[in-house]
N, C-alpha and C positions, 0 to 999 in steps of 0.2 A: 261812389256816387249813389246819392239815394238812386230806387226804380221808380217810374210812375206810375200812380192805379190805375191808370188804365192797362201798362204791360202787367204789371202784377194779375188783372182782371183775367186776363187772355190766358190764364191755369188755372182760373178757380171760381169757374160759371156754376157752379152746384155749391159753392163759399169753401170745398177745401179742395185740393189737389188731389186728381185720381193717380194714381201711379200705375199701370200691370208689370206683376210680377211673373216670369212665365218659371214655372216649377221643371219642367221640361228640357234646361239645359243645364247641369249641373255645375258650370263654370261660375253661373251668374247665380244663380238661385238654388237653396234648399230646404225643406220643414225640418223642423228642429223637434226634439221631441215631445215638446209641449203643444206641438202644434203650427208654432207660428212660420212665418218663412224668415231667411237669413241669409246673408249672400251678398256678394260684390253692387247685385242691383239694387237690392233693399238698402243700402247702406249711399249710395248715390241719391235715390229719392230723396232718403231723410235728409243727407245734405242740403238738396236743393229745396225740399221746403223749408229749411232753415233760413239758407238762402234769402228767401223771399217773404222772409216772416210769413208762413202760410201753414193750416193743418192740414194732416197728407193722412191720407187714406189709400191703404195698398187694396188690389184687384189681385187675388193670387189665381191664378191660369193654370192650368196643367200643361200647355205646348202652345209655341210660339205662332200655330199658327190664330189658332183662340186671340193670344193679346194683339197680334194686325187686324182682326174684325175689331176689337173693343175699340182700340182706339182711332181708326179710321171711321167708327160709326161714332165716335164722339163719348164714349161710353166711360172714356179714361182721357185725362188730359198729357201725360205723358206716357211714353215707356221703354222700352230694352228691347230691342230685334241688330239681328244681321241685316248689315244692309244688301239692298237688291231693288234693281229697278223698279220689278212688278210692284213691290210696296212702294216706292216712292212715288206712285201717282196721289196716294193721299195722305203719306206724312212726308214731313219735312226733315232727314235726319240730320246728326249734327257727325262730326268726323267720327273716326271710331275711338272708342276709348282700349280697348281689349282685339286680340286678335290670337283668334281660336282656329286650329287644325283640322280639317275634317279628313275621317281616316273612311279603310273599307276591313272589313272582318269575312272571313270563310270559316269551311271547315277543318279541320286538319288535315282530312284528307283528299281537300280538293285539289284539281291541277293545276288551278289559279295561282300564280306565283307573283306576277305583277298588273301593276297598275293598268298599263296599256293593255291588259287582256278580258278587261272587266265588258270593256261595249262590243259584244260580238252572239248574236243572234243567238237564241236559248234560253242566254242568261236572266236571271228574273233578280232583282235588286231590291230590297225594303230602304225603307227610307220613311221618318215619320212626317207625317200630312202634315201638306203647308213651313215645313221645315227650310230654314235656308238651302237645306244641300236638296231637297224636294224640290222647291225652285231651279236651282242650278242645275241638278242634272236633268231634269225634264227636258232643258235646254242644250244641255252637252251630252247624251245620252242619243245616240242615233239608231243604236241597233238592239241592243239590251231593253227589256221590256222593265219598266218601274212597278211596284206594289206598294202600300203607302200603309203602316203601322198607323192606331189612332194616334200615338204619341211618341217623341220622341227616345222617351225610357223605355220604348214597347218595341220596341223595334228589333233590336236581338231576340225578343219570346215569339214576336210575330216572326219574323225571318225559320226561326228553329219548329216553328208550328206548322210554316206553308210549306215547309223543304223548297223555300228559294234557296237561293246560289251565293249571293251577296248581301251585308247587311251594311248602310253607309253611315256615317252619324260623327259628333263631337268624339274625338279620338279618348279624352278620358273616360266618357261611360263605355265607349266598345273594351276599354283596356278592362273596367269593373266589370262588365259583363263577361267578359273571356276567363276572369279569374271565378266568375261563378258557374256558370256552364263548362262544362270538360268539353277536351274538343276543338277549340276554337283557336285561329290568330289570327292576326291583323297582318294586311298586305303591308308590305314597307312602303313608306315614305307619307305625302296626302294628295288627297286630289285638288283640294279646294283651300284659299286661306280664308275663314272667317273674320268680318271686321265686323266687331258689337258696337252699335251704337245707341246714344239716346234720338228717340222723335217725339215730336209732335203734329198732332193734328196739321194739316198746312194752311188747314180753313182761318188759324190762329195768325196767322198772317206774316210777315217779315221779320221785324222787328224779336215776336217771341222767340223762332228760331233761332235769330243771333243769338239772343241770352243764351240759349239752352245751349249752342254750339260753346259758345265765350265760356259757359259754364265747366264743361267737358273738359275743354285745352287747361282751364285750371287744376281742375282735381288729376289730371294726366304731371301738369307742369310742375303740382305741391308733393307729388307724392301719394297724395290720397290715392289711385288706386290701384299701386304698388304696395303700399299698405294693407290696405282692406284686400287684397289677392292672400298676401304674407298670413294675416287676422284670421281666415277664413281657409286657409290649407291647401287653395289651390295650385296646383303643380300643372305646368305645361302650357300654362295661355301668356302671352305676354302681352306689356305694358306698350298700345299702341305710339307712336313716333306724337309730341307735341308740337304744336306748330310754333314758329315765336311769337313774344306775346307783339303786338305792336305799340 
């Protein structure tokens, strides 16, 4: 079914489609060595301005919590975040499409063993600013004191720099950090399950939302982002549940 300009309008108030690409979770995004970015999210944008007969212009970000300012200030008309309350006061998101693990890393020689001994007074925890697992534990985090890396890829050199205790993050880069730092493992299991989705602005109003959600359950329901996971070499995130179609 054709869109109507006016839904079409409701992504591309500046004539093309902002998209943020956040460089900072290496599931969804990465620079390539020419420079550009590439990734599970850049490849869903392009979709959807395909989608919409529309030109897309990517916002490339360094950390997730960067692309929830752009695009709650309107800066970007779509983008890619974990979802969490605190952001949904000002976007709209749609289900998730990916569902990412968040782990915790020590040092080898800690006495830390598991999970349940992470919140208990002393301990001091990185976590990068504005991070979904920075949101989360801020909130589940009652005795453990939080420290906050600029970025999410920063966060094992911040953690290894302050001599904190804990480093928390997407369990694939703690796993590439561990192999580049001596020293290090990762607690078993996760604390947290990450669900990636797309938003938009809410200001865009009901309607754009549905598409974007409508949008999501197809590329989940085609394959598409089973695909582009496979394209793209990522190992450990899985292909969120679709919903049916109606």
């Amino acid at each position: 079914m054709p869109l109507s300009p006016d839904l079409i309008a409701a992504f591309i108030p500046t004539g093309a489609m902002r998209a943020t690409i956040n460089l900072g979770n290496p599931i969804l995004a990465r620079r390539e060595p020419d420079g550009g970015p590439a990734g599970v999210s850049v490849d869903l944008a392009r979709a959807f301005a395909q989608r919409l007969g529309v030109e897309l212009e990517l916002v490339v970000l360094e950390s997730a919590g960067l692309a929830v300012d752009t695009v709650t200030q309107e800066k970007a008309d779509i983008g890619f975040f974990a979802i969490d309350p605190k952001r949904a006061a000002a976007i709209t998101f749609t289900d998730a499409y990916v569902l990412i693990e968040g782990a915790y890393l020590v040092r080898e020689d800690a006495e830390l063993r598991a999970m349940d001994e992470v919140d208990r007074p002393g301990h001091r925890v990185t976590v990068g600013k504005g991070s979904a697992y920075d949101l989360f534990l801020t909130r589940e985090l009652k005795r453990a004191r939080i420290t906050r890396a600029a970025t999410s890829p920063t966060v094992v050199q911040t953690f290894l720099e302050q001599g904190d205790d804990i480093a928390a993050g997407v369990r694939q880069q703690l796993e590439k950090d561990a192999r580049q730092y001596p020293g290090l493992r990762l607690l078993p299991g996760s604390f947290m399950t990450i669900r990636q989705a797309m938003g938009v602005p809410s200001s865009r109003g009901e309607k754009a939302a549905a598409l974007l959600a409508a949008f999501v359950e197809d590329m989940k329901r085609t394959g598409f982002v089973a695909d582009a996971l496979a394209r793209h070499g990522i190992e450990g995130a899985a292909v969120a549940p679709a919903h049916a179609a109606n």
